[in-house]
DRENTI-392786 format. One record per residue (C-alpha): residue in one letter; x, y, z. Coordinates in steps of 0.25 Angstrom, whole numbers, plus 5000, padded with zeros to 4 digits. Each point is the difference from the previous one (the first is absolute). Example, Ala and Ser with C-alpha at 12.3 -4.5 7.8 and 13.67 -1.06 7.14 Angstrom:
// DRENTI-392786
{baza "a",{5049,4982,5031}}
{baza "s",{5006,5014,4998}}
END
This chain:
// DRENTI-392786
{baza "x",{5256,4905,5021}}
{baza "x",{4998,5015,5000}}
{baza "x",{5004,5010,5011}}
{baza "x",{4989,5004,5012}}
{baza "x",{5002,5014,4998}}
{baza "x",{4994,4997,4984}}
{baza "x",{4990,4992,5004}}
{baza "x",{4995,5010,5011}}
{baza "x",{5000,5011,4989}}
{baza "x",{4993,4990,4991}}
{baza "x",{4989,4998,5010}}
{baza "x",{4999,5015,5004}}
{baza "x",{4998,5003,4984}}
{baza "x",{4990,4988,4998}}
{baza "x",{4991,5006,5012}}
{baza "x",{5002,5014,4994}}
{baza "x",{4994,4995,4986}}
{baza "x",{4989,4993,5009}}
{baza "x",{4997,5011,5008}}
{baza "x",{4998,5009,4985}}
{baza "x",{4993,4990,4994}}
{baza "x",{4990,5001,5013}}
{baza "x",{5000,5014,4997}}
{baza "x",{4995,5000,4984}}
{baza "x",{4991,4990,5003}}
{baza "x",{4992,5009,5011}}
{baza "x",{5001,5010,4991}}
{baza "x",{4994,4992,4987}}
{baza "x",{4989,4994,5010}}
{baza "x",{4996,5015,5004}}
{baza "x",{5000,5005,4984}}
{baza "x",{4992,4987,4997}}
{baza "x",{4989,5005,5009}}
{baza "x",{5000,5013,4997}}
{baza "x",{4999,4995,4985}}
{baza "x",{4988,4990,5003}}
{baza "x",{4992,5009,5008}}
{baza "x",{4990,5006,4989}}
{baza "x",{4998,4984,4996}}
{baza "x",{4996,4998,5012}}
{baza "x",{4989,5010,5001}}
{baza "x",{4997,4995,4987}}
{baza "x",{4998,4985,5006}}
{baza "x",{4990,5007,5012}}
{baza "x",{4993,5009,4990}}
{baza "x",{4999,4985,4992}}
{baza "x",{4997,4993,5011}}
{baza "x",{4988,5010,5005}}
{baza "x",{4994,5002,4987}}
{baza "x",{5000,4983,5000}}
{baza "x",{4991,5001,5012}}
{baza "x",{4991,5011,4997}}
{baza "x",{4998,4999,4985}}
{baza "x",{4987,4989,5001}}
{baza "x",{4994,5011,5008}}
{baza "x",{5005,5012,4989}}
{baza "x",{4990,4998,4990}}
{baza "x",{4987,4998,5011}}
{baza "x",{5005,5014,5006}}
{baza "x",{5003,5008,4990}}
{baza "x",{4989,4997,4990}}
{baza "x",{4989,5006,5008}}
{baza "x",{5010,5013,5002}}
{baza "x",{5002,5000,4984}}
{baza "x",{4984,5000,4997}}
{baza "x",{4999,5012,5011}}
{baza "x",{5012,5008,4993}}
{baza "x",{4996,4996,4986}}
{baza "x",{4984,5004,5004}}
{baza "x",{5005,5014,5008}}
{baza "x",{4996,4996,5012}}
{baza "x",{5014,5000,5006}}
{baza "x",{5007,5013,4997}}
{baza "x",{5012,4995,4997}}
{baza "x",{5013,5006,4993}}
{baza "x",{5000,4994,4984}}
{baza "x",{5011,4993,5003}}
{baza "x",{4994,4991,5011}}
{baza "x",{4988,5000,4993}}
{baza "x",{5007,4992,4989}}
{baza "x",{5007,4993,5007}}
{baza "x",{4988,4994,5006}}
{baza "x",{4992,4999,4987}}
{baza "x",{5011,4993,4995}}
{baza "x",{5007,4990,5012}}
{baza "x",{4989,4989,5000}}
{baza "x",{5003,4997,4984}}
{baza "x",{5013,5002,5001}}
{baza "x",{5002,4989,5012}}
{baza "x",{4990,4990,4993}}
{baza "x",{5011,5001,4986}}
{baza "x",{5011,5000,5011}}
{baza "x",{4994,4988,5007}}
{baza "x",{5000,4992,4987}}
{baza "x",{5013,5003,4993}}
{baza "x",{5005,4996,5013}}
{baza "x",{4991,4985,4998}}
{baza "x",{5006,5001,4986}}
{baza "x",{5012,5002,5004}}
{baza "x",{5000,4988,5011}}
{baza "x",{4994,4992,4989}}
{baza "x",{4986,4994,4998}}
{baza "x",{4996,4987,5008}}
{baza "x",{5004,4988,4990}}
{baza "x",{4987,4992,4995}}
{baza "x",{5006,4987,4999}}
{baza "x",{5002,4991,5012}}
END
């Protein structure tokens, strides 16, 4: 049907196109992880807080009633920080509830 020689230069161009598209493909793989990294350290920073958080509010509340008292000398920021975390986590802890929605009373 067609001539070898057309053939051959179809085949060499079909490997050519193949061989680029490998190429762009790297390439868009190595963008996409450089793009996802800051997710991904989001998802540990998730992931770690998720672990420690039931232990948060037990450690820091004896810290915010020794900053809050002057007992630590702590910088006003930290101090605040302390004072202010134990609430803060028990109004996050229940949007987040809210958010999941409430147990349904009928069974």
């Amino acid at each position: 049907m067609y001539p070898q020689n057309i053939l051959n230069e179809l085949a060499a161009a079909k490997t050519q196109l193949r061989q680029s598209i490998s190429r762009r493909r790297a390439i868009c793989v190595a963008a996409a992880d450089g793009a996802v990294q800051p997710l991904r350290w989001i998802d540990l920073a998730s992931n770690v807080w998720r672990l420690l958080a039931p232990f948060a509010k037990v450690a820091v509340w004896p810290l915010g009633a020794a900053a809050a008292g002057g007992i630590l000398p702590l910088p006003k920021f930290f101090r605040q920080l302390f004072r202010w975390a134990p609430p803060l986590l028990t109004v996050i802890s229940t949007f987040r509830r809210m958010r999941r929605g409430w147990p349904s009373s009928a069974g």
